[in-house]
PDB file of N, CA, C and O in Angstrom:
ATOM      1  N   UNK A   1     128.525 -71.349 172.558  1.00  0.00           N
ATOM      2  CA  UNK A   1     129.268 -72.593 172.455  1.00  0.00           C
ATOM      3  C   UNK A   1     129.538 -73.127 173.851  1.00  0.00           C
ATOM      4  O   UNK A   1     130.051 -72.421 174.719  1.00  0.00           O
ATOM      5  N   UNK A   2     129.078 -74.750 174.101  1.00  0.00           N
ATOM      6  CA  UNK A   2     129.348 -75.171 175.287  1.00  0.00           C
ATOM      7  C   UNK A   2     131.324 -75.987 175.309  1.00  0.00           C
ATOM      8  O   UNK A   2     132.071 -76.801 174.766  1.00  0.00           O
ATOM      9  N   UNK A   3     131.239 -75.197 176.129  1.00  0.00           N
ATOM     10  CA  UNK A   3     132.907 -75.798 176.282  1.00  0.00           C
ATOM     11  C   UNK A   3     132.924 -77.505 176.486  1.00  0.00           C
ATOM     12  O   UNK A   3     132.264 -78.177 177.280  1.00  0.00           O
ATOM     13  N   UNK A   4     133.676 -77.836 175.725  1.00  0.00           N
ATOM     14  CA  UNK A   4     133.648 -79.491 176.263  1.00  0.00           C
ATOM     15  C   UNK A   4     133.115 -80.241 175.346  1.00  0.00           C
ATOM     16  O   UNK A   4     133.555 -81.375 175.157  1.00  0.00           O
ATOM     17  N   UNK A   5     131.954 -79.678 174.532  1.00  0.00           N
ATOM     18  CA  UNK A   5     130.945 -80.369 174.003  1.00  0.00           C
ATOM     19  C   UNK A   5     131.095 -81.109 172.892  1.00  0.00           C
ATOM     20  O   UNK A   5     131.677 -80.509 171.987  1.00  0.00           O
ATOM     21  N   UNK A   6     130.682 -82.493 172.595  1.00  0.00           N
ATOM     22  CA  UNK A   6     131.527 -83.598 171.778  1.00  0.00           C
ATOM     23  C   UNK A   6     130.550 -83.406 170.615  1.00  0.00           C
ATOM     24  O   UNK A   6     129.325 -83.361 170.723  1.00  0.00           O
ATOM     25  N   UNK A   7     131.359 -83.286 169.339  1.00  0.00           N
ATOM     26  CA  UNK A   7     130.546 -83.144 167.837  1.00  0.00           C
ATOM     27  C   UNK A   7     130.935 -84.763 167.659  1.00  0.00           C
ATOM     28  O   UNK A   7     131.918 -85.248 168.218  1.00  0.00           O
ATOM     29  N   UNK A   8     129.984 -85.573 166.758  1.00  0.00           N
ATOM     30  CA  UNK A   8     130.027 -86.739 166.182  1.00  0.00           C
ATOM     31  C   UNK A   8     129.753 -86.608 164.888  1.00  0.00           C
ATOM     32  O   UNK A   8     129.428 -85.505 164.450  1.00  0.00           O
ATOM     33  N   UNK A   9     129.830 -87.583 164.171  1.00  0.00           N
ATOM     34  CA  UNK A   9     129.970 -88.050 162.525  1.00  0.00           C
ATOM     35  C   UNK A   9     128.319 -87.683 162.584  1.00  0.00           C
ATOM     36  O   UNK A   9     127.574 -88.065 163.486  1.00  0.00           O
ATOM     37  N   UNK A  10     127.915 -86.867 161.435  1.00  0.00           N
ATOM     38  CA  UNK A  10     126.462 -87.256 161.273  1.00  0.00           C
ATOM     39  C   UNK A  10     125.766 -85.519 161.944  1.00  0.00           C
ATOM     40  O   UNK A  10     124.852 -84.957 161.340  1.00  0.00           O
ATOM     41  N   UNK A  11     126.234 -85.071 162.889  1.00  0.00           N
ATOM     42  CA  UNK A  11     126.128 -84.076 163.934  1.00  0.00           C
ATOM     43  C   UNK A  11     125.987 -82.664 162.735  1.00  0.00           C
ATOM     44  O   UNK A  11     127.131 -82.430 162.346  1.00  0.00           O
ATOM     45  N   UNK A  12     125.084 -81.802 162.137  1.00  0.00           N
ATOM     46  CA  UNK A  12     125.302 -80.183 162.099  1.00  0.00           C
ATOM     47  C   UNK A  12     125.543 -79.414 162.627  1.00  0.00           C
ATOM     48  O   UNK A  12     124.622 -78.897 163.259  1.00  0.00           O
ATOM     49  N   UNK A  13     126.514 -78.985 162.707  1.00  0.00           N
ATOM     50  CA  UNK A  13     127.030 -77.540 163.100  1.00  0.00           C
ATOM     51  C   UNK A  13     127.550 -76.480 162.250  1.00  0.00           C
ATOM     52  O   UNK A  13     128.028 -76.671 161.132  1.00  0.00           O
ATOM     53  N   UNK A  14     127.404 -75.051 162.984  1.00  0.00           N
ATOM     54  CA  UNK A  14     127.940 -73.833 162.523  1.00  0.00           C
ATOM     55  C   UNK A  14     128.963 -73.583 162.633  1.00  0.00           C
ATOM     56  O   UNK A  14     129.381 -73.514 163.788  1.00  0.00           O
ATOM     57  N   UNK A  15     129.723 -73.367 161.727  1.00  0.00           N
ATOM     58  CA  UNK A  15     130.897 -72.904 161.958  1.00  0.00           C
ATOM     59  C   UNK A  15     131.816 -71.742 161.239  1.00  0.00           C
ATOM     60  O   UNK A  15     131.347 -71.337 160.176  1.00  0.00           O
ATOM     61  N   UNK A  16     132.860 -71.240 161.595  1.00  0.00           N
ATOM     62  CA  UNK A  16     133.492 -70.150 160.708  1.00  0.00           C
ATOM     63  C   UNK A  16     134.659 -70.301 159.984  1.00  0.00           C
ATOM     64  O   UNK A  16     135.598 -70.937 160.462  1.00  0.00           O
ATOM     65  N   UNK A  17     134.718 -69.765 158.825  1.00  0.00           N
ATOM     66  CA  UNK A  17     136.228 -69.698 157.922  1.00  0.00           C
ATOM     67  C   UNK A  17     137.444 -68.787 158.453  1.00  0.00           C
ATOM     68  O   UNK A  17     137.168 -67.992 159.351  1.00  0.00           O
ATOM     69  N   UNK A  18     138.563 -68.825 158.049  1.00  0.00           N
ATOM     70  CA  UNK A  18     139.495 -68.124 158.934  1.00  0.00           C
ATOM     71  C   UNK A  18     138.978 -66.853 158.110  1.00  0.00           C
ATOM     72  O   UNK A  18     139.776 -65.957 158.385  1.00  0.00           O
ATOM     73  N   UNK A  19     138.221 -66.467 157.418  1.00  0.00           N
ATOM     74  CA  UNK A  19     138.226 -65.160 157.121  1.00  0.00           C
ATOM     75  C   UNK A  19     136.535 -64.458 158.002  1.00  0.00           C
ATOM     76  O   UNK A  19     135.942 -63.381 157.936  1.00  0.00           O
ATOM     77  N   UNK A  20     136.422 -65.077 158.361  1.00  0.00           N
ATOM     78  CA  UNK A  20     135.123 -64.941 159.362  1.00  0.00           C
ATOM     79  C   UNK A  20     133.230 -65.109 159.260  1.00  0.00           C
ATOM     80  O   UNK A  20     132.239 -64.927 159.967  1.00  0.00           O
ATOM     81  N   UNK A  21     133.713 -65.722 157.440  1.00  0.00           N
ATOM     82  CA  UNK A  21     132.443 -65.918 156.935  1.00  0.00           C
ATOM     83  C   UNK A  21     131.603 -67.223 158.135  1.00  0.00           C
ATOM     84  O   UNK A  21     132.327 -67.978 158.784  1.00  0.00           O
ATOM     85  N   UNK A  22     130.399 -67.278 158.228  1.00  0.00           N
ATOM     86  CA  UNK A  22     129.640 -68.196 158.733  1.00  0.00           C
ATOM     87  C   UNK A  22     128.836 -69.378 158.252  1.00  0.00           C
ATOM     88  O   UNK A  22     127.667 -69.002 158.168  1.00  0.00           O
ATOM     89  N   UNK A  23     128.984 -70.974 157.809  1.00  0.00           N
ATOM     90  CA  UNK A  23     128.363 -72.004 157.516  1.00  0.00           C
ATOM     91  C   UNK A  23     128.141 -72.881 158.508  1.00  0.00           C
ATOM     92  O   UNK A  23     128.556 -73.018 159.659  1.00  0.00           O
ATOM     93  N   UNK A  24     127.337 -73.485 157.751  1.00  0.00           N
ATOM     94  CA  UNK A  24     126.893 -74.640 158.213  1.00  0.00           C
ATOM     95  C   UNK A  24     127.074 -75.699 157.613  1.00  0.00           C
ATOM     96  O   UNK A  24     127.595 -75.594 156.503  1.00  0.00           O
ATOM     97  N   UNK A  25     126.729 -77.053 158.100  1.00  0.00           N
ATOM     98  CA  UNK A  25     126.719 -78.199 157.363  1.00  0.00           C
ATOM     99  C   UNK A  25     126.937 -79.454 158.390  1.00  0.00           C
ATOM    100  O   UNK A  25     127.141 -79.456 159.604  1.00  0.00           O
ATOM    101  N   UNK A  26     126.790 -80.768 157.222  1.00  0.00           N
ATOM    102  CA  UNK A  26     127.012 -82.290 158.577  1.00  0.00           C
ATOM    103  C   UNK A  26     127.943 -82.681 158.093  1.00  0.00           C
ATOM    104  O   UNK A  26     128.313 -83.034 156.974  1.00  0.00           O
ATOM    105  N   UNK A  27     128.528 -82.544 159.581  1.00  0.00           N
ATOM    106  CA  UNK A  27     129.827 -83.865 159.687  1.00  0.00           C
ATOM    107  C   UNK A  27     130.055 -85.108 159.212  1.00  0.00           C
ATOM    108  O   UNK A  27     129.487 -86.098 159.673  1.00  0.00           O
ATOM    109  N   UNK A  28     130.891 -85.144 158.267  1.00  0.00           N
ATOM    110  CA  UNK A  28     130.893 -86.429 157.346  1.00  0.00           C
ATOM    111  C   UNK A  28     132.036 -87.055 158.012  1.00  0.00           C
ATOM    112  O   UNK A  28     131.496 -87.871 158.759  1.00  0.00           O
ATOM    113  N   UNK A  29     133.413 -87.157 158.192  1.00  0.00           N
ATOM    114  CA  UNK A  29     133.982 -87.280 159.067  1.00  0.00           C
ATOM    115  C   UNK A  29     135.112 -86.681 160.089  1.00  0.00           C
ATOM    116  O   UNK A  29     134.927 -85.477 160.261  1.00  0.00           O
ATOM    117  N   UNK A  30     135.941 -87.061 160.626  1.00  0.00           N
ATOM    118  CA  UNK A  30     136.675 -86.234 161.585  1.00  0.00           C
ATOM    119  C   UNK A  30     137.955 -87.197 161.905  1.00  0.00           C
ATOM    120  O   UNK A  30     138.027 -88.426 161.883  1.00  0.00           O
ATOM    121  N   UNK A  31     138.808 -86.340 162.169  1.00  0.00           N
ATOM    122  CA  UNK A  31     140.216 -87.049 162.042  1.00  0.00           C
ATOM    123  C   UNK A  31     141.165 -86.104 163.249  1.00  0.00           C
ATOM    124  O   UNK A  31     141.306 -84.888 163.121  1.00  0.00           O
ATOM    125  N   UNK A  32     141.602 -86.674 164.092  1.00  0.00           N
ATOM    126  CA  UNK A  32     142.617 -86.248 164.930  1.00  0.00           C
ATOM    127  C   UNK A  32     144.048 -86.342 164.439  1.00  0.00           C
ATOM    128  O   UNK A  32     144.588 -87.340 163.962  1.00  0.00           O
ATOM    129  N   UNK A  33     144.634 -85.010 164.654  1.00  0.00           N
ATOM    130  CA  UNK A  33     145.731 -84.643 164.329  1.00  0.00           C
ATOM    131  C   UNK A  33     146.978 -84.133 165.099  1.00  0.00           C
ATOM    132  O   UNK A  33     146.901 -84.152 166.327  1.00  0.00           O
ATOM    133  N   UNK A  34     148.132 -83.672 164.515  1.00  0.00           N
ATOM    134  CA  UNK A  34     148.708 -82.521 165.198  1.00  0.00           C
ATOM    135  C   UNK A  34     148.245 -81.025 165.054  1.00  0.00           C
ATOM    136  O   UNK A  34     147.803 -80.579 163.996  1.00  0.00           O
ATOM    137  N   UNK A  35     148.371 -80.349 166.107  1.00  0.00           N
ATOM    138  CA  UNK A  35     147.955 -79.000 165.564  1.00  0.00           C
ATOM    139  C   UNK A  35     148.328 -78.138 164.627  1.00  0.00           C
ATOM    140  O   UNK A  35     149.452 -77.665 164.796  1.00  0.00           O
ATOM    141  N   UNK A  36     147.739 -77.783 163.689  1.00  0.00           N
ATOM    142  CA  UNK A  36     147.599 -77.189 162.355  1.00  0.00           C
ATOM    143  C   UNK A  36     147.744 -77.609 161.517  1.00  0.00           C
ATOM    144  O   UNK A  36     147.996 -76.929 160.522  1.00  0.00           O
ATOM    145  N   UNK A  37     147.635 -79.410 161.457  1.00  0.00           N
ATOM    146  CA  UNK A  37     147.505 -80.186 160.920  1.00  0.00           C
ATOM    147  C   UNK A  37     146.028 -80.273 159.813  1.00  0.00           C
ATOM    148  O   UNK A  37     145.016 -79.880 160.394  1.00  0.00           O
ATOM    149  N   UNK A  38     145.843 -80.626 158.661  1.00  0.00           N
ATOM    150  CA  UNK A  38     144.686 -80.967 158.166  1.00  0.00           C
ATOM    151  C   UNK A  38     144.425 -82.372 158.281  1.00  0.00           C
ATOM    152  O   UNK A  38     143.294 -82.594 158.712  1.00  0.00           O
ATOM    153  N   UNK A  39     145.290 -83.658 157.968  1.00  0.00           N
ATOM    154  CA  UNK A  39     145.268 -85.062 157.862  1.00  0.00           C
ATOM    155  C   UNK A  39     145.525 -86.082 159.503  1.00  0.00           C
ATOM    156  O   UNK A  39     146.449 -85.972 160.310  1.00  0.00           O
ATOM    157  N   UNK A  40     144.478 -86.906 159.534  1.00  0.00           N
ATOM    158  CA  UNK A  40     145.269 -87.295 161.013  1.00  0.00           C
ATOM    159  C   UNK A  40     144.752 -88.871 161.056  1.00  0.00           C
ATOM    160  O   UNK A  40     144.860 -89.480 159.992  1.00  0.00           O
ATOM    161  N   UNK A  41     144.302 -89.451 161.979  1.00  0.00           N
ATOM    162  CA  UNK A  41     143.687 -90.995 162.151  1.00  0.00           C
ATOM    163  C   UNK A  41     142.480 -90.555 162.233  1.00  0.00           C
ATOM    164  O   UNK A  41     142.219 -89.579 162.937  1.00  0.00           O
ATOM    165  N   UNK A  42     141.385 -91.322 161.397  1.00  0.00           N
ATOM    166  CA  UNK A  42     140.324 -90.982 161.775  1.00  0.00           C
ATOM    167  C   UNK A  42     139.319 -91.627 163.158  1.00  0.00           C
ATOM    168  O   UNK A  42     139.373 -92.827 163.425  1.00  0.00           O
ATOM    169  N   UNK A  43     138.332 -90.563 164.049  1.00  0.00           N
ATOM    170  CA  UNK A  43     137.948 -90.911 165.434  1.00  0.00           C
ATOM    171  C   UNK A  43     136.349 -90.536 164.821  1.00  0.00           C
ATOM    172  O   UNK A  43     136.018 -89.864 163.844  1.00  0.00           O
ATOM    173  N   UNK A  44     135.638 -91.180 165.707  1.00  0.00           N
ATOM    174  CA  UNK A  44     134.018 -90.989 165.881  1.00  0.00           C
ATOM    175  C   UNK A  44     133.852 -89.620 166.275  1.00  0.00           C
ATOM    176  O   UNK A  44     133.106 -89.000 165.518  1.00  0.00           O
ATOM    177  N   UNK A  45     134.165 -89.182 166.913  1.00  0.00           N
ATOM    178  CA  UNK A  45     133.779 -87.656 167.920  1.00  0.00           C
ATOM    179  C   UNK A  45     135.228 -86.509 168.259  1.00  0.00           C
ATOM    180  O   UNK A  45     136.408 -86.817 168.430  1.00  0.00           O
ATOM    181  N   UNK A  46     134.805 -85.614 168.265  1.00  0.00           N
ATOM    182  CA  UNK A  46     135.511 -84.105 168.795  1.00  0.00           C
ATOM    183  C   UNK A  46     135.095 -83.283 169.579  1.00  0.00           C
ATOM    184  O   UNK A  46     133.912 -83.111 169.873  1.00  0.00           O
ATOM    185  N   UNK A  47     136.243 -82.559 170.087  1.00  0.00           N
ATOM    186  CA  UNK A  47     135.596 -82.032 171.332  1.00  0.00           C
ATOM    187  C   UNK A  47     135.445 -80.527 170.654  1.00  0.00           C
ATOM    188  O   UNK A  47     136.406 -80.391 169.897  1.00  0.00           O
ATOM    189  N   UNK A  48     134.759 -79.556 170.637  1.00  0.00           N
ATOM    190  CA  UNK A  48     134.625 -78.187 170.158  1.00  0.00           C
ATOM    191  C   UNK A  48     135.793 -77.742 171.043  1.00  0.00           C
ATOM    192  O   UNK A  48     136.229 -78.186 172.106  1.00  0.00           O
ATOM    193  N   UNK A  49     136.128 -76.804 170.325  1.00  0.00           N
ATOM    194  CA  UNK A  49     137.770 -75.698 170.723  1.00  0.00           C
ATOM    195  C   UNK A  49     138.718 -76.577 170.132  1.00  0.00           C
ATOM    196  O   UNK A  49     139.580 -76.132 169.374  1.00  0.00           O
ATOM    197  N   UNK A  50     138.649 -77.594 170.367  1.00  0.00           N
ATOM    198  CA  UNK A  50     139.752 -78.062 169.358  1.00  0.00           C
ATOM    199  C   UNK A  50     141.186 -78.016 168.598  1.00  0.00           C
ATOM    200  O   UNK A  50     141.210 -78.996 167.854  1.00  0.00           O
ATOM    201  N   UNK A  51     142.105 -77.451 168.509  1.00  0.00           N
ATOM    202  CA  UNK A  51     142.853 -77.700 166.682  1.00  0.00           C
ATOM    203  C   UNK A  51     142.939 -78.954 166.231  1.00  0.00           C
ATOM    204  O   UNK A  51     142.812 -79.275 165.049  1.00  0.00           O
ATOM    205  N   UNK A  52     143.251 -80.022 167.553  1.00  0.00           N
ATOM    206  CA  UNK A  52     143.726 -81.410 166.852  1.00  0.00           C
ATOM    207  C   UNK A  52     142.829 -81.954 166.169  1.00  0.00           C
ATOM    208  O   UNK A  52     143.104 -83.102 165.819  1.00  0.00           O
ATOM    209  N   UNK A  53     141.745 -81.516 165.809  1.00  0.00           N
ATOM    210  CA  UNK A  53     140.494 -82.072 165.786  1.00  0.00           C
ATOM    211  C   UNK A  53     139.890 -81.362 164.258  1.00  0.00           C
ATOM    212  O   UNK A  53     139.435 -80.219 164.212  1.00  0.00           O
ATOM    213  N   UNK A  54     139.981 -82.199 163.165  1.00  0.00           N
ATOM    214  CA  UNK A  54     139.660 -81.452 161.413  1.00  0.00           C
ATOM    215  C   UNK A  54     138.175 -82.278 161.319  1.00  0.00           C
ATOM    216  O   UNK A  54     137.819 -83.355 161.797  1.00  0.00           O
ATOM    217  N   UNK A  55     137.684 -81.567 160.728  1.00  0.00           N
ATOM    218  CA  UNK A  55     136.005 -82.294 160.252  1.00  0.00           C
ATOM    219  C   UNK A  55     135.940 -82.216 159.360  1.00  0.00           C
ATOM    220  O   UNK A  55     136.236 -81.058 159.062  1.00  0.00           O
ATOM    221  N   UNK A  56     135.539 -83.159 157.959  1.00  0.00           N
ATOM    222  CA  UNK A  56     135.238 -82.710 156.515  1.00  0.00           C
ATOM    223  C   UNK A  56     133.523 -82.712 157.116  1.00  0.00           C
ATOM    224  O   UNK A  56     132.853 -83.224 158.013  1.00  0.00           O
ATOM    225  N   UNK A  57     133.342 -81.611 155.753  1.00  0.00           N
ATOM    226  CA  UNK A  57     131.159 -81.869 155.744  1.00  0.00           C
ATOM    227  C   UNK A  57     130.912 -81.972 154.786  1.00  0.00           C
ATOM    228  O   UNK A  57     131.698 -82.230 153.874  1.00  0.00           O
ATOM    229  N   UNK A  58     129.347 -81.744 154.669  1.00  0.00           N
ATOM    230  CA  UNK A  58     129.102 -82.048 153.564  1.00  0.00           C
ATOM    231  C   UNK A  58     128.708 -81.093 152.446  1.00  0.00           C
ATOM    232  O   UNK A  58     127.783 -81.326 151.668  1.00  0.00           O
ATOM    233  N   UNK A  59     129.173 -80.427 152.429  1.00  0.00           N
ATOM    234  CA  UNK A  59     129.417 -78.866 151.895  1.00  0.00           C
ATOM    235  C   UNK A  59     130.426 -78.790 150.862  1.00  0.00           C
ATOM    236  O   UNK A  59     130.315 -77.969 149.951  1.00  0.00           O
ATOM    237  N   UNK A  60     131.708 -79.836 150.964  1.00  0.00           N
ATOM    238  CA  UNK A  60     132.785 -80.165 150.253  1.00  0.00           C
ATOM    239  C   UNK A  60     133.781 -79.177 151.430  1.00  0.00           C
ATOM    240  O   UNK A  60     134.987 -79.359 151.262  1.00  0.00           O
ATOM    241  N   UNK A  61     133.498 -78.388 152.332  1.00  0.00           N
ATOM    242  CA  UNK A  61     134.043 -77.072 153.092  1.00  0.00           C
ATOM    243  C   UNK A  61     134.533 -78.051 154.402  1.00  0.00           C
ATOM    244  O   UNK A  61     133.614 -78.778 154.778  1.00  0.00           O
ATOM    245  N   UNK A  62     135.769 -78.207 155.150  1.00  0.00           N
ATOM    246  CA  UNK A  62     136.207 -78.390 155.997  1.00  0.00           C
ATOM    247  C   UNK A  62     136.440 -77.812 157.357  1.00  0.00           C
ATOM    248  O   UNK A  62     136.052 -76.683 157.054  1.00  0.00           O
ATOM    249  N   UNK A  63     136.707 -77.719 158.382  1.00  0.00           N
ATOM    250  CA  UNK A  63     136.675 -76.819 159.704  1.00  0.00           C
ATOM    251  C   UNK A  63     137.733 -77.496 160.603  1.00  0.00           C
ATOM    252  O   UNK A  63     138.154 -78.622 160.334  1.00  0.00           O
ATOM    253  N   UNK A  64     138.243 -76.647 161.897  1.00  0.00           N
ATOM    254  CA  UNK A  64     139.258 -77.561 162.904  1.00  0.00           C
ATOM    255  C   UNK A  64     138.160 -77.272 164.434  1.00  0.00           C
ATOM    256  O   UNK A  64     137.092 -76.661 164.468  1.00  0.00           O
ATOM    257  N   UNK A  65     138.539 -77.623 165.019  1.00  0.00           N
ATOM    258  CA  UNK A  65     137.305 -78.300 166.241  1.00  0.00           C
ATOM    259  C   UNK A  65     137.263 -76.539 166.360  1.00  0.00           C
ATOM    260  O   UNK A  65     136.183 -76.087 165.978  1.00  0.00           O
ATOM    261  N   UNK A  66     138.244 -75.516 166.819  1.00  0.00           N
ATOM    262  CA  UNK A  66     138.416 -74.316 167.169  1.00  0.00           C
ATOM    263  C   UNK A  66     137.215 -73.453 166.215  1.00  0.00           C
ATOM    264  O   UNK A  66     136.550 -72.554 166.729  1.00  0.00           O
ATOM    265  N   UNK A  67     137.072 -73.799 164.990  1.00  0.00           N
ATOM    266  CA  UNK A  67     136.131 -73.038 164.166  1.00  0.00           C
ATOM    267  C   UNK A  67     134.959 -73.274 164.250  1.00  0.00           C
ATOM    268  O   UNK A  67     134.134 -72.604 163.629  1.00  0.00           O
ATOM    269  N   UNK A  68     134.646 -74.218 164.990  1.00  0.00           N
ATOM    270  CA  UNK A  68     132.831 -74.874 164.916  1.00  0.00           C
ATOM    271  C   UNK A  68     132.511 -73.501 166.403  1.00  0.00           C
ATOM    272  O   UNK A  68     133.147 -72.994 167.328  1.00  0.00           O
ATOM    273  N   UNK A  69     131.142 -73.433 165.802  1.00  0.00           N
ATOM    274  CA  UNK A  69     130.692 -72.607 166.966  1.00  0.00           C
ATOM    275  C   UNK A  69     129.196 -73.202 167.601  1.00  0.00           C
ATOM    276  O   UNK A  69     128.513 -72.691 168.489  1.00  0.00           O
ATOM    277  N   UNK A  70     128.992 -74.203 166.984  1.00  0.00           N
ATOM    278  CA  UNK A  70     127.569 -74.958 167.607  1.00  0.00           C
ATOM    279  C   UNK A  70     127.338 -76.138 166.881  1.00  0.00           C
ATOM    280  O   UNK A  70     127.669 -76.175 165.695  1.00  0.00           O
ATOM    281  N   UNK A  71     126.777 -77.179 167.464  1.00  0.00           N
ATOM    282  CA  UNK A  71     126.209 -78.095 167.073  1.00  0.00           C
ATOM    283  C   UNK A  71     124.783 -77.772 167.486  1.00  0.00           C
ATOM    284  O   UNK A  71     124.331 -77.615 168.620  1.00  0.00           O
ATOM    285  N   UNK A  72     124.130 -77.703 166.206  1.00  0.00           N
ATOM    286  CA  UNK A  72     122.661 -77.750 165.578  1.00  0.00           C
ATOM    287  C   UNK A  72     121.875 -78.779 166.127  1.00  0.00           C
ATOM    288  O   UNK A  72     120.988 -78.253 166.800  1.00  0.00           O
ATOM    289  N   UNK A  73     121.805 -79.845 166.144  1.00  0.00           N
ATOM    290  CA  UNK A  73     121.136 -80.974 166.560  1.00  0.00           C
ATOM    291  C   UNK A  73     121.247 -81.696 168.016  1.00  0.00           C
ATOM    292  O   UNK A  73     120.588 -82.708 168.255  1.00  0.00           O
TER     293      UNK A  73
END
């Protein structure tokens, strides 16, 4: 995982569940929050490491910027 690195709407990435399972899927959208927040304003892009930062995909499965471990594309 590159530190810094901005996920966008549309973008696949890997990512993990808090129980440590591993998916994938595309970013449908993304919403900035408070931390440990799920609901926030929705933004174009996130930065990986994240919390403020929730992604729905398209998986129906959700993630916070902290759980993504790569963008695929």
């Amino acid at each position: 995982m590159k530190q810094n690195q901005t996920i966008k709407v549309g973008d696949k990435i890997k990512h993990t569940t808090f129980s440590g399972k591993v998916f994938e899927g595309v970013v449908t959208s993304i919403e900035k929050s408070y931390t440990g927040c799920k609901y926030g304003m929705p933004v174009e892009s996130a930065v990986i490491g994240s919390d403020v930062f929730t992604m729905c995909l398209d998986t129906n499965k959700w993630c916070y910027g902290s759980q993504v471990i790569e963008v695929l594309n």
